[in-house]
N, C-alpha and C positions, 0 to 999 in steps of 0.2 A: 312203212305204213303212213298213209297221207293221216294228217287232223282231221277232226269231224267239225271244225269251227266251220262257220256260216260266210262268204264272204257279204257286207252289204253297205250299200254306200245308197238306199233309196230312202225317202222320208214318209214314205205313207206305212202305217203304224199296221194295216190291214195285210201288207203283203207280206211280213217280217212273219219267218217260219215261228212255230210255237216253244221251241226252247233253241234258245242262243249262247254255243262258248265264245270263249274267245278272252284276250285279254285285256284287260283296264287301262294297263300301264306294265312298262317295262325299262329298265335302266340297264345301259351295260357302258362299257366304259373302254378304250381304246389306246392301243401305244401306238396312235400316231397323232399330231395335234389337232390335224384336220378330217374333215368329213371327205371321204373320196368322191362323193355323192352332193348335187346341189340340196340341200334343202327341200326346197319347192318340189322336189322331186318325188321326196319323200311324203310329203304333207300331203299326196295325190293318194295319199293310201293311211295317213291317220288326222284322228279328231288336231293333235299338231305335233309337233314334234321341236324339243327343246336342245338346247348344246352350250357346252361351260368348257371353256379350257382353262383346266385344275388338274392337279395332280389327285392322285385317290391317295386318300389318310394314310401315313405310311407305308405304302408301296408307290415309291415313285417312279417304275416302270408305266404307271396308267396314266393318259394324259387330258385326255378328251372324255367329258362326261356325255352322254345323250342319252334322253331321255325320250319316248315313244308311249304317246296315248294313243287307245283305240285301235291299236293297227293291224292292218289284213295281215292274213299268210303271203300276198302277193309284195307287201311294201317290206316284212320281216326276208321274203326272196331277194328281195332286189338290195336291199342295204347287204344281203350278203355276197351276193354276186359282186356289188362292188367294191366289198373288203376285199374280196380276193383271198390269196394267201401269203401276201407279203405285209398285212394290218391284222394282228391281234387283236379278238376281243373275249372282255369279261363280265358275264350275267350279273348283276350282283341283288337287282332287286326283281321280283315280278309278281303282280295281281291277278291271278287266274281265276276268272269268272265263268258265270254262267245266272243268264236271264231267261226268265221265263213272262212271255208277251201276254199282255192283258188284253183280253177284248172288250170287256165293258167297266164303266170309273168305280173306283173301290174296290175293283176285285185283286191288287196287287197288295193292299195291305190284309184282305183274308188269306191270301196265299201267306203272305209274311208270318201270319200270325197259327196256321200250320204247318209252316216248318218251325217255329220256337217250339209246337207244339211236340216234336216228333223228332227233331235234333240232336244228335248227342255224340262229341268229340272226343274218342280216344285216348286217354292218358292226358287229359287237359286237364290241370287241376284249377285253373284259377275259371270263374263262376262266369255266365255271361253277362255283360252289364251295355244298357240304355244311354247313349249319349243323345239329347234330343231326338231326332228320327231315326238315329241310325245302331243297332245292337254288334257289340262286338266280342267274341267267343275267346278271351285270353286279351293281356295286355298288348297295349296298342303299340304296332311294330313303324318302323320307317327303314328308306333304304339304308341304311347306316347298319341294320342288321341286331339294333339294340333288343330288337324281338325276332324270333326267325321265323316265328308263323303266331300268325294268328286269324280269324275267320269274322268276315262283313258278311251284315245282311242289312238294305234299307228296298224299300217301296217306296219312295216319294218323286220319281225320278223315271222317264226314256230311258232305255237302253240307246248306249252310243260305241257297243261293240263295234268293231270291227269294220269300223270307219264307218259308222249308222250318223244321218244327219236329221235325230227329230226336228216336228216342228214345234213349236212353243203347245200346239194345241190335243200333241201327240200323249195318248192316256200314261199312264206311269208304270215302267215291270218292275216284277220284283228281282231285286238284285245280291246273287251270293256270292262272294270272293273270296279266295284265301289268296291271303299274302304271304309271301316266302321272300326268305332277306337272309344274304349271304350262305357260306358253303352247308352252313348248316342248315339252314332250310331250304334249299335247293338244290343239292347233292342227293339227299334222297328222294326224291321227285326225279332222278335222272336228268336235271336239266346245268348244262355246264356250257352250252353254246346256242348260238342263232338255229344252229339244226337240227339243234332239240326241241325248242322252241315251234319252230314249222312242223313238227310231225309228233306234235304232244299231244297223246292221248286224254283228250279233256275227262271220259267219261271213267275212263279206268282212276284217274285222279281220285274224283267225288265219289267212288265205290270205295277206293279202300279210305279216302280221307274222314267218313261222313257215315254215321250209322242211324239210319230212319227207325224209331221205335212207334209200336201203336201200342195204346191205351187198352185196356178193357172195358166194359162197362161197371159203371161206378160201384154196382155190389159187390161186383169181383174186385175192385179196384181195391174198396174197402177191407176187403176179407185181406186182401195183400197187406194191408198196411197192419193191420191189426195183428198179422201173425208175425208179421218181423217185428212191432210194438213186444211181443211176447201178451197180448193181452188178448183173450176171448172173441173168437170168429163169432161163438153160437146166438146171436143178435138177431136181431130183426133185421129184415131189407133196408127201411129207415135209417136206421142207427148206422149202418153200415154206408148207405151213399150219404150223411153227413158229414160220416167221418175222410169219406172221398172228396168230396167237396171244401170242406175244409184247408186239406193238403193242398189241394190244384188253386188256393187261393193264394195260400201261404207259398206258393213260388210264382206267383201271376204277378203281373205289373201291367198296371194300367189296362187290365184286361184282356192279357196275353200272360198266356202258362207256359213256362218255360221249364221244359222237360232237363234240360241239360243238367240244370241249376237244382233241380229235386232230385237225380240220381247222383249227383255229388252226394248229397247225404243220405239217400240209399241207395247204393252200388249195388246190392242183394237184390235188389229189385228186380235189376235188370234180366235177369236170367227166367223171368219169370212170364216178362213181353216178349211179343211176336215182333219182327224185325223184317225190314225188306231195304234193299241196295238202293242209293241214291238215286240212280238211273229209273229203277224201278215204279218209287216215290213221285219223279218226275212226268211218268206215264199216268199216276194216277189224278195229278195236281191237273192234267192241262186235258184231259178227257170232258 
């Protein structure tokens, strides 16, 4: 099954389809010390591509680091065509993205600030937290695998998937990434080679990685909270979207409500919201 990634290498912001996979960044690591491949060759196919000859920490079968921003399916084809099969390699880090293209300014951070609304991560216990513009869903991982997932979101920023060359005046998409670092986070993602990589199912990823929830409206929102409170529905409308509004403050930051972070402290909740597939959520965002 081919990928549904996008191939694009054009800088007008107008022609870029409305939701883009693809990946960030990608590290994999080589027992041989050289590149089979010029460089330059490669770069024809990402934002740039990096190489370190080191050994990998403790396994000193790995010799050659390389590192791949932005790169097509076509520049991940050809780095593997020219391994061949006589050069090993090994995945060890990857940023699997997906953008979604702005058509008019500011509208990447109200997107951003509906997916906080509507987000929520599976068995992630650690809360999502703001680093200046940028939110991130579990502590913050590097290739070294010290974290084996964890999940970006920023808007301040072009999309430069898949070898995309904005221009400075190019509007800003919003941007979602999960990171995966080492066997443990990328073993169960299926990804262990370059040919997993070319034929990654972007969409299946963000289905099962990502669970969209919608809200109620704030009387029903209320009446929820007030009975898992164990404290009296039979209120007024008022009393009841106070007490909803309240809540959506108390996990808000800087004016973005971040659902992830108020189902940490009620999980009961959940069962209580309507829910739609990532994919799905995506169809409704770019309509």
């Amino acid at each position: 099954m081919k990928s549904t990634t996008h191939h694009l290498s054009i800088r007008d912001n107008a022609k870029l389809p409305a939701i883009i996979y693809g990946f960030d960044r990608i590290t994999v690591w080589l027992d041989h010390p050289e590149l089979p491949i010029k460089i330059a060759h490669l770069k024809r196919h990402c934002t740039n591509v990096e190489e370190s000859l080191q050994q990998m920490p403790f396994n000193p079968r790995w010799k050659l680091k390389v590192e791949l921003y932005q790169p097509t399916i076509e520049g991940l084809e050809l780095l593997e065509s020219a391994l061949g099969y006589e050069i090993a390699v090994c995945v060890t880090y990857v940023e699997i993205a997906c953008d979604i293209r702005s058509t008019q300014k500011g509208q990447a951070r109200k997107q951003l600030k509906d997916f906080l609304a509507g987000a929520y991560i599976p068995n992630l216990r650690q809360t999502a937290q703001r680093d200046y513009m940028t939110w991130y869903f579990g502590r913050r991982a590097n290739e070294n695998g010290i974290q084996p997932s964890v999940l970006v979101a920023y808007a301040d920023k072009p999309s430069k998937l898949n070898n995309a060359q904005p221009a400075e005046k190019d509007l800003c998409d919003l941007h979602i990434e999960g990171r995966r670092a080492g066997t443990k986070g990328l073993k169960p993602q299926g990804i262990i080679s370059l040919s997993d990589l070319i034929q990654f199912n972007h969409q299946k990823f963000w289905d099962n990685n990502l669970v969209m929830y919608q809200l109620p409206k704030l009387a029903q929102l209320g009446r929820l909270l007030a009975a898992d409170q164990g404290r009296s529905a039979d209120v007024s409308g008022t009393a009841l979207r106070k007490r909803a509004h309240a809540w959506i403050e108390r996990y808000s930051n800087e004016g973005a409500f971040v659902l992830h972070n108020a189902l940490r402290d009620y999980p009961q909740l959940k069962r209580h919201l309507s829910k739609v597939k990532f994919s799905e959520w995506l169809k409704m965002i770019v309509q």
